[in-house]
C-alpha positions in Angstrom: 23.8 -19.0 -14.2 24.2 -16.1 -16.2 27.0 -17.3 -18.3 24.8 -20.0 -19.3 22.1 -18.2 -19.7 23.9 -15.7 -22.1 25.5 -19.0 -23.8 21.9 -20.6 -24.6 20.9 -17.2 -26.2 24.3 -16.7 -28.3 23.3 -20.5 -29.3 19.6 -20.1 -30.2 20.5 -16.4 -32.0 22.9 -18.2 -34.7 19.8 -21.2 -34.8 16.8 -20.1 -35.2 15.8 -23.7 -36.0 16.5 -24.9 -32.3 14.7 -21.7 -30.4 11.5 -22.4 -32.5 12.1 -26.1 -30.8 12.7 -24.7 -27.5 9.8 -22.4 -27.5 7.5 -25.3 -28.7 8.9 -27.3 -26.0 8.4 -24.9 -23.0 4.9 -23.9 -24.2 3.9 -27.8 -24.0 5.4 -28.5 -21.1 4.2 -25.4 -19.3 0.3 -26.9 -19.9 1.1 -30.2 -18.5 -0.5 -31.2 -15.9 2.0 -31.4 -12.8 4.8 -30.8 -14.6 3.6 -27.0 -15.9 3.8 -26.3 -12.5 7.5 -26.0 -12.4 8.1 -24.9 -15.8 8.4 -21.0 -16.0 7.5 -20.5 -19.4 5.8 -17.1 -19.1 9.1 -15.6 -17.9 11.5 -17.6 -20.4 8.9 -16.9 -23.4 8.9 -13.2 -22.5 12.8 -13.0 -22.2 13.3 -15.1 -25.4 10.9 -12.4 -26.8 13.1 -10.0 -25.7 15.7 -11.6 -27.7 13.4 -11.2 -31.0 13.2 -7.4 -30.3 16.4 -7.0 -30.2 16.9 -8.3 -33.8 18.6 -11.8 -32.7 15.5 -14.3 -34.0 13.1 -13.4 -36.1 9.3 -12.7 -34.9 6.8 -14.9 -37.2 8.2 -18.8 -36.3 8.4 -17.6 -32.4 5.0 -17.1 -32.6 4.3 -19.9 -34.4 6.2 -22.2 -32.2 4.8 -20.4 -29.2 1.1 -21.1 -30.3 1.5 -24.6 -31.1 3.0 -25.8 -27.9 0.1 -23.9 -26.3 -2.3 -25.5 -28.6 -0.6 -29.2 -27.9 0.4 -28.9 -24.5 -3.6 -28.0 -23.4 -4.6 -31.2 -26.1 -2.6 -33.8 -24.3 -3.5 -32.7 -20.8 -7.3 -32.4 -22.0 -7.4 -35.8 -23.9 -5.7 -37.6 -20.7 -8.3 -36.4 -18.4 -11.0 -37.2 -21.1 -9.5 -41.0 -21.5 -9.1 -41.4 -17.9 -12.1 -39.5 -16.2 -12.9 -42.0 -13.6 -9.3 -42.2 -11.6 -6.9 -39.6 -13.0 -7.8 -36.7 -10.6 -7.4 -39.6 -7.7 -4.3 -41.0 -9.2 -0.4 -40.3 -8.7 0.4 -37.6 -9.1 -2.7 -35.8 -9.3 -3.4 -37.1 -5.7 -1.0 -35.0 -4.2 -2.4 -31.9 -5.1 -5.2 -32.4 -4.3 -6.5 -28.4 -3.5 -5.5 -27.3 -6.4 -7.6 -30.0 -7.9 -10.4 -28.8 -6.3 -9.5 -25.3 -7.0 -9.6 -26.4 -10.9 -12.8 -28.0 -10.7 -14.4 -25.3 -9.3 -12.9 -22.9 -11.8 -14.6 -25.2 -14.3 -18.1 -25.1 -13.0 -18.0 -21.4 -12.4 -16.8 -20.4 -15.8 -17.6 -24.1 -18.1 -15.7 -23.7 -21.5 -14.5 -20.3 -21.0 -12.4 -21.7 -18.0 -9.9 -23.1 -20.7 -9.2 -19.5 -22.2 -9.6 -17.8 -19.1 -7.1 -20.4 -17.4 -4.5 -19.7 -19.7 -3.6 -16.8 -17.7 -3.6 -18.5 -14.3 -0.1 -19.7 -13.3 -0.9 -22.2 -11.0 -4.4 -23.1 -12.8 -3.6 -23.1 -16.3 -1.6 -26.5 -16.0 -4.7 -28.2 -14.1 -7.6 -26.9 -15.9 -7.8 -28.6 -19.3 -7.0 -32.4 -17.6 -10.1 -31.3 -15.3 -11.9 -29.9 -17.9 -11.8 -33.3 -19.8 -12.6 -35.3 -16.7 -15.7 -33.8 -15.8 -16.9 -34.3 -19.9 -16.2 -31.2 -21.6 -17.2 -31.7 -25.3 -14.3 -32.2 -27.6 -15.4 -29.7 -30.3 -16.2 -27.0 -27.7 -12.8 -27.5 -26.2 -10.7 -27.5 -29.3 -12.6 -24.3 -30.5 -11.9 -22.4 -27.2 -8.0 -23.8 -26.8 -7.2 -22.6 -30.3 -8.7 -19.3 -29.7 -7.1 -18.9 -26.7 -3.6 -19.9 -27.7 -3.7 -17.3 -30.9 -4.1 -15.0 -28.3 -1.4 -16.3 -25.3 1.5 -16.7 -27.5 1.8 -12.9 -28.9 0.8 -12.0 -25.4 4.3 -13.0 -24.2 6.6 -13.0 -27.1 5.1 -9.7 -28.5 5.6 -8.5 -25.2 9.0 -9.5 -24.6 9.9 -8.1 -28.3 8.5 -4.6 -27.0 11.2 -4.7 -24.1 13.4 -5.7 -26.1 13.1 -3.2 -29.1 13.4 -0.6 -26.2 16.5 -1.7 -24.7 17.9 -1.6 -28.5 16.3 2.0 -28.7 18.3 3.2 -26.2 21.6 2.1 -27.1 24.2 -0.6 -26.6 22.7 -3.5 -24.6 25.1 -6.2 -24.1 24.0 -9.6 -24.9 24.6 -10.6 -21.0 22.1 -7.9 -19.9 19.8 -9.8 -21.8 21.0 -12.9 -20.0 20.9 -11.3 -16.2 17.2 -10.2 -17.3 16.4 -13.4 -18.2 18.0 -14.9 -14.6 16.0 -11.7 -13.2 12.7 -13.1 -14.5 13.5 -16.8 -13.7 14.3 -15.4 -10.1 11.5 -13.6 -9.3 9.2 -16.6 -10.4 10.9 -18.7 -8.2 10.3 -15.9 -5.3 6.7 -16.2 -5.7 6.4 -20.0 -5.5 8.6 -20.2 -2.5 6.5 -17.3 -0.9 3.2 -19.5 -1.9 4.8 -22.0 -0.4 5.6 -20.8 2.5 2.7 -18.9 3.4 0.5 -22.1 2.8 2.5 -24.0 5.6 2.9 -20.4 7.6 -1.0 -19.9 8.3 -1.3 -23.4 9.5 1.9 -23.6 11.8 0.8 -20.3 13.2 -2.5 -21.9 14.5 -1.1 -24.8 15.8 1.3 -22.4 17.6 -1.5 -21.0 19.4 -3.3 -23.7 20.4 0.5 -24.7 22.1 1.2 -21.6 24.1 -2.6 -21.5 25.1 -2.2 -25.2 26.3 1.0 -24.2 27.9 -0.3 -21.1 29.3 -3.4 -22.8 30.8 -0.8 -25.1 32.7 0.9 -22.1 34.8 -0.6 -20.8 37.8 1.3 -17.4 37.6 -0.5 -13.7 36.8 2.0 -13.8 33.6 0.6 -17.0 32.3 -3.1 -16.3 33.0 -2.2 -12.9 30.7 -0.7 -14.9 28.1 -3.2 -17.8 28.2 -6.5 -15.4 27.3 -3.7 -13.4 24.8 -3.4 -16.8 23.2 -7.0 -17.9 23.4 -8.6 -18.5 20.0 -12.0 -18.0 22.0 -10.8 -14.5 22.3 -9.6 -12.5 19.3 -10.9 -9.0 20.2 -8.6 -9.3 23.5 -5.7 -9.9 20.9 -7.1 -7.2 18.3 -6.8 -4.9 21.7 -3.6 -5.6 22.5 -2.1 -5.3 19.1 -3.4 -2.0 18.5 -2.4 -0.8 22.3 1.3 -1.7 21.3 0.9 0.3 17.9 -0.2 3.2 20.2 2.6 2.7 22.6 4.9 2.4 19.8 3.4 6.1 18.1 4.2 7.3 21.5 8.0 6.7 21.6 8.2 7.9 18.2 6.7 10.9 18.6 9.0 11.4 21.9 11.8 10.6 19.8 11.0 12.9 16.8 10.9 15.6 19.2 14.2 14.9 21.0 15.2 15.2 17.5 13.9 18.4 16.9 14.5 20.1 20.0 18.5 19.0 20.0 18.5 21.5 16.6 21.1 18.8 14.9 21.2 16.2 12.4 17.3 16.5 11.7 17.5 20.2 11.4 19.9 20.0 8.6 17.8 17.2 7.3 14.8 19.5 7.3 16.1 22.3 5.6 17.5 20.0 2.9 14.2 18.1 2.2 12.3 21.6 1.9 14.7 23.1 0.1 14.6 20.5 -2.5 10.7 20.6 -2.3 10.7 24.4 -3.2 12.9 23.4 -6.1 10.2 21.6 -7.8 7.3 23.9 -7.2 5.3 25.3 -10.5 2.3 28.1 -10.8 0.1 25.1 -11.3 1.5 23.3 -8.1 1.1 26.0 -6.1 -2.6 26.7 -7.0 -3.9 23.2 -6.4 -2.1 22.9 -2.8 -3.3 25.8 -1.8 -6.3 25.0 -2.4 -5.5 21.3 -0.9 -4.1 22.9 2.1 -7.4 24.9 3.1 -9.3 21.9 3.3 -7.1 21.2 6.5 -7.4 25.2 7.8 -9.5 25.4 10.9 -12.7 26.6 9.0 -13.3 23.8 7.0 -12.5 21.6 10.1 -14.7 23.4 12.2 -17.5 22.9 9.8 -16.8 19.5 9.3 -16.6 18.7 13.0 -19.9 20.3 13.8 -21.7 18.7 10.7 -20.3 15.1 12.2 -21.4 15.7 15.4 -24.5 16.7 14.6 -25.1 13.7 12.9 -23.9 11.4 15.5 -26.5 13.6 17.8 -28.9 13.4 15.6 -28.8 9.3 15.5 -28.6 9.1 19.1 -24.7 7.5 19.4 -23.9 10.0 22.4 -20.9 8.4 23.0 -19.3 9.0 19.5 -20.3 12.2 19.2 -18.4 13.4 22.7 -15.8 10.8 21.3 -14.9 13.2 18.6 -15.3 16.4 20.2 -12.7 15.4 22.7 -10.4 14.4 20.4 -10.7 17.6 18.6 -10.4 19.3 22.0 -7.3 17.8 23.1 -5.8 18.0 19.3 -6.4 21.9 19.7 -4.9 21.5 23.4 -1.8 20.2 22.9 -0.5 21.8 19.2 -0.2 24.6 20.8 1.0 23.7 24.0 3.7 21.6 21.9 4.3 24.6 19.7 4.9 27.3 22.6 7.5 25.0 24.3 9.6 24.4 21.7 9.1 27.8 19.6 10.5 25.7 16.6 10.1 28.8 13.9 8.4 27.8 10.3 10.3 27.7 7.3 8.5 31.0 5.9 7.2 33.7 8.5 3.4 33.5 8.2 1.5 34.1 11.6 1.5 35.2 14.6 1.8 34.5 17.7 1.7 30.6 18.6 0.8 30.1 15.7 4.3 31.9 14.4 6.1 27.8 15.7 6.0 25.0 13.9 6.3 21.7 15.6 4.2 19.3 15.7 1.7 20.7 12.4 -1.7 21.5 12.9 -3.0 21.1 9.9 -1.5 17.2 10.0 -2.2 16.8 13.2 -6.2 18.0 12.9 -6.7 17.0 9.6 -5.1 12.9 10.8 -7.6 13.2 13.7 -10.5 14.3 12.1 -10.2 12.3 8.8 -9.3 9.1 10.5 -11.5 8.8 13.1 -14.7 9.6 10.4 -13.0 7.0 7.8 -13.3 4.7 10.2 -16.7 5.5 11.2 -17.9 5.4 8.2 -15.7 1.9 7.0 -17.1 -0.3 10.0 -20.5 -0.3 8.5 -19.5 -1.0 5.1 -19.6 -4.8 4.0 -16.2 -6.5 3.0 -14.2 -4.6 0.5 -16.0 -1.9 0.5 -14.5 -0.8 3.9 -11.4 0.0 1.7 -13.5 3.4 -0.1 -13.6 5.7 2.8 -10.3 4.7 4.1 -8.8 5.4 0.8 -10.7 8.5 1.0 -9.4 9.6 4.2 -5.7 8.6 3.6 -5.5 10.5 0.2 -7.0 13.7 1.9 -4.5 13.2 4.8 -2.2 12.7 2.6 -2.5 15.6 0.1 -3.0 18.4 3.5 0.4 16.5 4.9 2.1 17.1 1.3 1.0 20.9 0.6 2.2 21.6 4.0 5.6 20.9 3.1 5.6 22.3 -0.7 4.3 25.7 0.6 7.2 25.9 2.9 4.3 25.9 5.6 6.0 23.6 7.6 9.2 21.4 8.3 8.7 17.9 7.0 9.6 16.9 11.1 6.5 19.0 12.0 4.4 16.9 9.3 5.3 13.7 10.7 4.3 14.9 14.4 1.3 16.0 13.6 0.8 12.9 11.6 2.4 10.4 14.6 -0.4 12.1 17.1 -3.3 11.6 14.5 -2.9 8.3 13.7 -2.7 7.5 17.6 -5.6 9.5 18.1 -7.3 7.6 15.6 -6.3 4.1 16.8 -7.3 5.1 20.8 -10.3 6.5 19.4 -11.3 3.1 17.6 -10.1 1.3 20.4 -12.8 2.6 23.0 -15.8 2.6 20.3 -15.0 -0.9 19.0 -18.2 -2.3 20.1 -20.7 0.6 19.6 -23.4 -0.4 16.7 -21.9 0.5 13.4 -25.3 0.8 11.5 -27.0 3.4 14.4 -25.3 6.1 12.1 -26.2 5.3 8.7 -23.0 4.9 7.6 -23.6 5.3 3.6 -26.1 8.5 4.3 -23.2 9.6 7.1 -20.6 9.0 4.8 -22.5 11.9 1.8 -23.5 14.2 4.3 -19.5 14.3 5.5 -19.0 14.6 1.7 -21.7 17.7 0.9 -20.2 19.4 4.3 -16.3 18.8 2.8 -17.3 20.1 -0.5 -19.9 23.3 0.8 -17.5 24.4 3.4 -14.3 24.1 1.6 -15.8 25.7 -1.1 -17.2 28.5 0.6 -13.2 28.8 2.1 -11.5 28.5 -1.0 -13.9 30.8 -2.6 -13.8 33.4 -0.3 -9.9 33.3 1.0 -7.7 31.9 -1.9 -6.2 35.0 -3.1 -5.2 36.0 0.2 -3.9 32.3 1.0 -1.9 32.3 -2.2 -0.2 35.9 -1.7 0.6 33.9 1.8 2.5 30.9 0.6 4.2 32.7 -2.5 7.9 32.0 -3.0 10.0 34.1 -0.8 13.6 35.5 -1.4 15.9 34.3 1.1 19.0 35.1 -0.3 21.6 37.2 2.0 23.6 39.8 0.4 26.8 40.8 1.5 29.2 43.4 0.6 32.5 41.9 -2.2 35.1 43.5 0.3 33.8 41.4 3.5 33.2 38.4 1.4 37.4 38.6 0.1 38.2 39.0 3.6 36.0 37.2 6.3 33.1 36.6 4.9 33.3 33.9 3.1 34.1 31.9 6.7 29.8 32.4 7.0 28.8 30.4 4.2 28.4 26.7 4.9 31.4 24.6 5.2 30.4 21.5 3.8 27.6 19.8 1.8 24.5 18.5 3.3 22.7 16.0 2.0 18.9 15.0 2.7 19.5 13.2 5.6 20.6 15.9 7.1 24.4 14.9 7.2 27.6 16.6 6.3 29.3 15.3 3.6 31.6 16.8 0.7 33.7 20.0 2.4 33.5 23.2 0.1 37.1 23.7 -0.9 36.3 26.8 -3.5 33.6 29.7 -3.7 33.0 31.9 -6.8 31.3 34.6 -7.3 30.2 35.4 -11.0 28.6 33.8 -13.7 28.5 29.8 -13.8 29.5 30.1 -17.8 32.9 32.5 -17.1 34.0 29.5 -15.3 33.3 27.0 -17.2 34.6 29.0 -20.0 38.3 29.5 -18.4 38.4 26.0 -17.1 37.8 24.3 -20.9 41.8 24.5 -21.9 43.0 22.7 -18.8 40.4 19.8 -20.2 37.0 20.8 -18.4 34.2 19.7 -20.4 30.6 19.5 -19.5 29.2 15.7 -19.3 26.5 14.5 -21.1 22.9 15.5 -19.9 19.9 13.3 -18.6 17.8 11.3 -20.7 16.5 8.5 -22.0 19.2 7.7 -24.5 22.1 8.9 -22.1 20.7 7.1 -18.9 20.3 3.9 -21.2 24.3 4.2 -21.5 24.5 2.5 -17.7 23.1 -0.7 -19.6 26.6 -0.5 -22.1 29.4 -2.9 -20.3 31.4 -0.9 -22.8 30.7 2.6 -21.8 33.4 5.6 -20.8 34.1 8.1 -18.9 33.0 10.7 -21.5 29.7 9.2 -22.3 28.3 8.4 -19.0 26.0 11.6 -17.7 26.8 12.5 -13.9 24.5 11.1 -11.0 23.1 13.8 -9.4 24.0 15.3 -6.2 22.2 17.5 -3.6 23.8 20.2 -1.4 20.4 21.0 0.9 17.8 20.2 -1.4 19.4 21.6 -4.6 20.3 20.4 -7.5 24.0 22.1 -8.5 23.8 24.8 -11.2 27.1 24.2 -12.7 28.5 20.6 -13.7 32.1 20.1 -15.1 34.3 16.5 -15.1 37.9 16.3 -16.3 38.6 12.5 -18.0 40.7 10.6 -17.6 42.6 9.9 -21.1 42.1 6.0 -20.8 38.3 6.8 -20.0 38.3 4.6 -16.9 37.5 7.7 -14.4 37.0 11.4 -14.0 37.0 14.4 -11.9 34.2 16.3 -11.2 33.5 20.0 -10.3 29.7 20.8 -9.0 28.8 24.2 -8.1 25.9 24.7 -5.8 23.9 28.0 -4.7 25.2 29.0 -1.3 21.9 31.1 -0.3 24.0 34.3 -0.5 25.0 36.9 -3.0 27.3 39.9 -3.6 25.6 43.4 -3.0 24.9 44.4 -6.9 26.5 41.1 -7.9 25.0 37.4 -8.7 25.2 34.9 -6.2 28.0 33.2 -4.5 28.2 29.7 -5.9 30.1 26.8 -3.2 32.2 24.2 -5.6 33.0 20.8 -4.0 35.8 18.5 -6.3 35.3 14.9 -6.6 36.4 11.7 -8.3 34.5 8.7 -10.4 36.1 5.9 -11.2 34.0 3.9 -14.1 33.9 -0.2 -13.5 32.0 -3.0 -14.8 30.2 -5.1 -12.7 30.3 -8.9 -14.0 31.3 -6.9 -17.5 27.3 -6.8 -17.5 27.0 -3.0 -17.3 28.8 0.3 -16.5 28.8 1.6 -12.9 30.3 4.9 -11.0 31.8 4.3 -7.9 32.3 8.0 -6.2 35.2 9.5 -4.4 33.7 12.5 -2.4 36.2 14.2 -0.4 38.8 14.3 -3.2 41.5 16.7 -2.9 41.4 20.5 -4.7 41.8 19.8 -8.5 44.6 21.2 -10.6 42.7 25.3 -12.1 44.1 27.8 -13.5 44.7 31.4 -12.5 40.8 32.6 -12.5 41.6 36.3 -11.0 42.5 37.5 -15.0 39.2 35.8 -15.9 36.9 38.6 -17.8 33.2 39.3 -16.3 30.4 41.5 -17.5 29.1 42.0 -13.8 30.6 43.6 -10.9 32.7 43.4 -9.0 35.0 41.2 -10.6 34.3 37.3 -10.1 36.5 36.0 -7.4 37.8 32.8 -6.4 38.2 32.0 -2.7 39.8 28.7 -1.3 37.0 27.5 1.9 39.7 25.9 3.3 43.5 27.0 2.8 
């Protein structure tokens, strides 16, 4: 499909004369009734646009062409239904669709002329509406004023669109003329995803009932305890029993993972490694301005503004006489400040950064997720069930987005291990679900929920103020970036030392991967500097323009920048490849901070040697395929290499 594709836009690029054809053609045929149902103009319209942005057709007669099969295609369906009004919305084919018929004519009556420009912009409408329009006596004039507008407008909508992309792509660089075609296929193949998925789902919902009606019939039948279970399961009398179980299961299932996550944890392995890799690359990407807003963020979860907030939700709930809810929260709260620490003590999993005491000091499962999840969830939803229809959607938005941020400044202040996060975040949500489980039938609007729902707001905002306010110089001399680098003496590092520093790359999964066949110690530029005559360059950097490159079935070894690689969360500070002289592969040399350092010296960097080979996928675009564990490259002498610090830079093989 792609050769033909990239054959039909060679053709229509050297004449002009038969795209402006095609273009008419497609917009016509895409207004149709029926038949614009299976046309996917708006896709081959945009990608032909994409052609004109990249110079291949020129702009004015697309859009020409484009309008007039808009203007045409809407005429012929309109005048059809006009000429046959009394039996062509009953008649073949029209009669086999026939709720999308209705769907059209309701269209019309809501929205009367304007449904014709409106419906231009409705896939599955647009072909329907102007045959519906015309049945039901929509006045000529009228109509012809509103379908010319309308197409004036459609037709730059896509091809000016596509001739954006396109100009990009031919911003950026060489774009072969089959990445044009494979984004064209791209298009054509996500359209056809979303009609299959309509599809589908139309015959799903219906199947699925039927199915339930079957197993309840079936169910009924049986005499056994089993069946009797299944039978009021499958009862469509019953669908708070089903609502029950379903969440039950969730809770069961937030059970094992939380069991799981802590096997994890406590076995100090894999998701260990993983942890310290995922923070350290966090830490990498903090900024003054970062810091200041999640510490602010992160003492809306501290235990005074939860305190306040708990006591200004139960007083609510007291205050509107739902006994049970209020006692609901304060037990969840009471068990949440039960078992952290309980969790916590047992384990004596110790924080990324030293910041309190006691048990406290650990740092699995998070208290800050795990209160914050509690206590924000189960007052989202409180607030939610008496909201009308989508409006149920604002205070669980709410309450995710402030879970969410307290979960995230955890992590980014080194607070926590991304591990504890989850926990505390695993046991909130169950919390949350078991919570709304046993209060499922209390009366929603006993509380007020719009005047609840402020209050919590004016409590969030007075208490965390007052906290920030009063403790955010303290918190941010707290969570400051801390120094962990170990130094150790140049003689012991020669020696033995060097055996301490890690052995191999880990990646963010937590797994080991490249081995560490060199260390130096010394500046990143000496050795770049005495590796450039055996042919050691450094690649091209990110951007835009270089990234764009990956799009060139043409590209080399020389011009393609290097993906990037992660040795526990950080990015390498030193990047060299070695070509190959045909351009068809390279090696590469990435040099990594190890966490340690010479006393009076720089730090010790950990170099891991690789391969790329460059290939061409379908000769559509370039592609790296990556060698890790490649053997020890071909370096020069580096002991005779001059250095302003010292001691003298050293090169130590990590594995002889």
């Amino acid at each position: 499909m792609t050769d033909i594709a990239q054959a039909v836009i060679e053709f229509i690029g050297q004449h002009p004369h038969w795209a402006g054809l095609l273009i008419f053609l497609i917009a016509l045929t895409e207004s149709v009734a029926v038949i614009g149902l299976f046309i996917p103009g708006s896709p081959i319209l945009i990608g032909i646009g994409a052609v004109v942005g990249l110079g291949h057709l020129p702009l004015a007669p697309m859009l020409v062409w484009a309008t007039a099969g808009a203007i045409v295609g809407d005429g012929v369906s309109y005048e059809l239904g006009r000429r046959y009004r009394g039996t062509i919305l009953g008649a073949w084919p029209m009669s086999r669709y026939p709720a999308l018929i209705a769907r059209g004519e309701a269209f019309f009556h809501r929205h009367g002329g304007k449904s014709i420009a409106l419906g231009r912009f409705l896939p599955m409408l647009r072909p329907m509406i102007p045959m519906v329009a015309g049945a039901l006596g929509l006045r000529p004039r009228l109509f012809y004023v509103v379908n010319i507008a309308s197409a004036i407008v459609w037709a730059p909508a896509h091809i000016l669109g596509g001739a954006l992309l396109g100009a990009s792509l031919g911003a950026l660089g060489a774009v072969s003329g089959r990445l044009v075609a494979m984004l064209a296929v791209l298009a054509l193949s996500l359209w056809l995803l979303v009609v299959v998925t309509r599809w589908v789902w139309r015959r799903l919902v219906p199947l699925l009932g039927w199915a339930q009606h079957a197993v309840h019939r079936w169910a009924v039948a049986r005499g056994s305890r089993p069946a009797r279970l299944l039978a009021r399961l499958a009862d469509p009398e019953e669908p708070d029993l089903r609502v029950m179980a379903a969440l039950g299961l969730v809770v069961l299932v937030l059970v094992a993972g939380f069991v799981n996550l802590l096997r994890l944890v406590a076995a100090h392995g894999g998701m260990a490694r993983a942890d310290g890799a995922i923070s350290g690359f966090v830490q990498a990407l903090r900024t003054p301005w970062g810091d200041a807003a999640l510490t602010v963020v992160t003492m809306l979860g501290d235990g005074t503004t939860v305190t306040a907030l708990v006591i200004a939700a139960i007083a609510w709930l007291l205050l509107h006489r739902a006994w049970h809810r209020a006692g609901g929260v304060a037990i969840a709260i009471a068990v949440t400040a039960g078992f952290v620490p309980l969790v916590k003590g047992r384990l004596q999993i110790p924080r990324p950064t030293d910041l309190y005491n006691g048990a406290d000091a650990f740092s699995f499962p998070s208290g800050h997720a795990a209160f914050s999840a509690v206590l924000f969830g189960i007052l989202g939803w409180l607030v939610a069930r008496g909201l009308p229809g989508r409006w149920q959607l604002v205070p669980l938005s709410i309450a995710a987005a402030l879970i969410g941020l307290v979960c995230a400044s955890r992590v980014y202040l080194a607070a926590h291990w991304p591990s504890d996060v989850a926990a505390g975040l695993i046991f909130g949500l169950g919390m949350t679900i078991a919570f709304a489980m046993a209060f499922r039938r209390a009366d929603p609007q006993r509380i007020r929920p719009r005047r609840f729902a402020v209050a919590l707001l004016l409590a969030l905002i007075v208490a965390g103020g007052a906290h920030v306010a009063t403790g955010y110089h303290g918190a941010a001399a707290m969570y400051v970036i801390r120094d962990t680098t170990v130094t150790i003496p140049a003689a012991d590092w020669r020696a033995e030392g060097w055996r301490r520093l890690p052995p191999h790359r880990i990646d963010l999964g937590g797994e080991a991967e490249q081995p560490f066949l060199l260390q130096w110690a010394g500046p990143p530029d000496a050795l770049a500097a005495a590796l450039a005559p055996a042919g050691w360059i450094a690649p091209p950097g990110w951007s835009v323009a270089t990234a764009a490159r990956f799009l060139d079935d043409a590209a080399d070894a020389r011009a393609l920048p290097v993906p990037p690689v992660l040795q526990d969360g950080r990015m390498p500070v030193l990047t060299l490849i070695r070509p190959e002289p045909d351009g068809a592969g390279r090696q590469v040399l990435r040099l990594w901070r190890s966490g340690y350092a010479l006393e009076g010296g720089g730090p010790i960097l950990l170099a891991a040697p690789g391969i790329e080979m460059i290939h061409h996928p379908l000769g559509l675009v370039s592609a790296i395929d990556a060698e890790d564990e490649a053997p020890l490259p071909e370096l020069p002498e580096l002991s005779r290499l001059p250095n302003a610090q010292e001691p003298a830079p050293g090169l130590v093989l990590a594995q002889p």
